[in-house]
N, C-alpha and C positions, 0 to 999 in steps of 0.2 A: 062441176061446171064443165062447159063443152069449151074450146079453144081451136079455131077453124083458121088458117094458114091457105089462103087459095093464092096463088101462084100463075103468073102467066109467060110463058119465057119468049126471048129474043127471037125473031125472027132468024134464021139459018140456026138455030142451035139445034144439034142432034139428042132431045129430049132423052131416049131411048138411054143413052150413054151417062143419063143424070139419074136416072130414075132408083136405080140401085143404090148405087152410093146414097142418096137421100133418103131411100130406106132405111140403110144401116145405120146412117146419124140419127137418125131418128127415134130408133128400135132403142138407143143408148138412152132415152132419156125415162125407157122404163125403171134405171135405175136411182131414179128420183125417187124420194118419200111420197108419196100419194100421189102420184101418176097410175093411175089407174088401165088406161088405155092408150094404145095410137092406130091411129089407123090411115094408111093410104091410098087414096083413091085418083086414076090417071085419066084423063079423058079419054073417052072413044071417039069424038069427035074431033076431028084437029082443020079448023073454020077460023077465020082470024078475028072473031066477034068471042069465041070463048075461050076460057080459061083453063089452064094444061095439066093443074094438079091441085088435089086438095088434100091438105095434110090436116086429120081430127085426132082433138087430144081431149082425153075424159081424164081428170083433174080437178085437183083443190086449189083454192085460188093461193095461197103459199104455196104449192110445187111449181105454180104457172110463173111466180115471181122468182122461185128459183132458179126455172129454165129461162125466163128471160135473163137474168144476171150470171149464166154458168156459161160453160166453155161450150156446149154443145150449140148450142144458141149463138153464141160468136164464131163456130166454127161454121154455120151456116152462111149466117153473112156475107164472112170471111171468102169462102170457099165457094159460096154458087150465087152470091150477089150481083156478081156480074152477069149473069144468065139471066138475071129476070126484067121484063118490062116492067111489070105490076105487080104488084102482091097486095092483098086484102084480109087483112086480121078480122075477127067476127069474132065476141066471148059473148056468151051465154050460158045459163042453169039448163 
């Protein structure tokens, strides 16, 4: 299954300076059981109608319940929750 994370951050936040770090958490959750993929994609447009980033994760729906209930996933939150406006979850096959 596909697992879509789109993201919209704060106004005055320097994206730029998030971007990496949210890679490398991200990168870690290849080390899940059937995680198969992740992939990140940043806007090129930066328009305050759209949204700043999309994090896609190709997965079994047990890895996906993994990383919602692991540390990587609370270190999200945790660590750049305060950064975002909005964010919209999307799962599908």
């Amino acid at each position: 299954m596909k697992h879509y994370i789109i993201v919209k951050f704060n106004e005055n936040v320097e994206k730029e300076k998030l971007i990496n770090p949210i890679k490398e958490l991200f990168q870690k959750a290849m080390y899940i059981k059937e995680v198969m993929k992740v992939d990140i994609y940043e806007s090129n447009i930066d328009l305050p109608n759209r949204y700043d980033l999309m994090i896609k994760m190709d997965l079994s729906k047990k890895a996906l319940e993994e990383f919602d209930n692991g540390e990587i996933h609370k270190e999200w939150k945790e660590e750049f929750g305060k950064y975002i406006m909005n964010k919209t979850i999307f799962d599908c096959e």
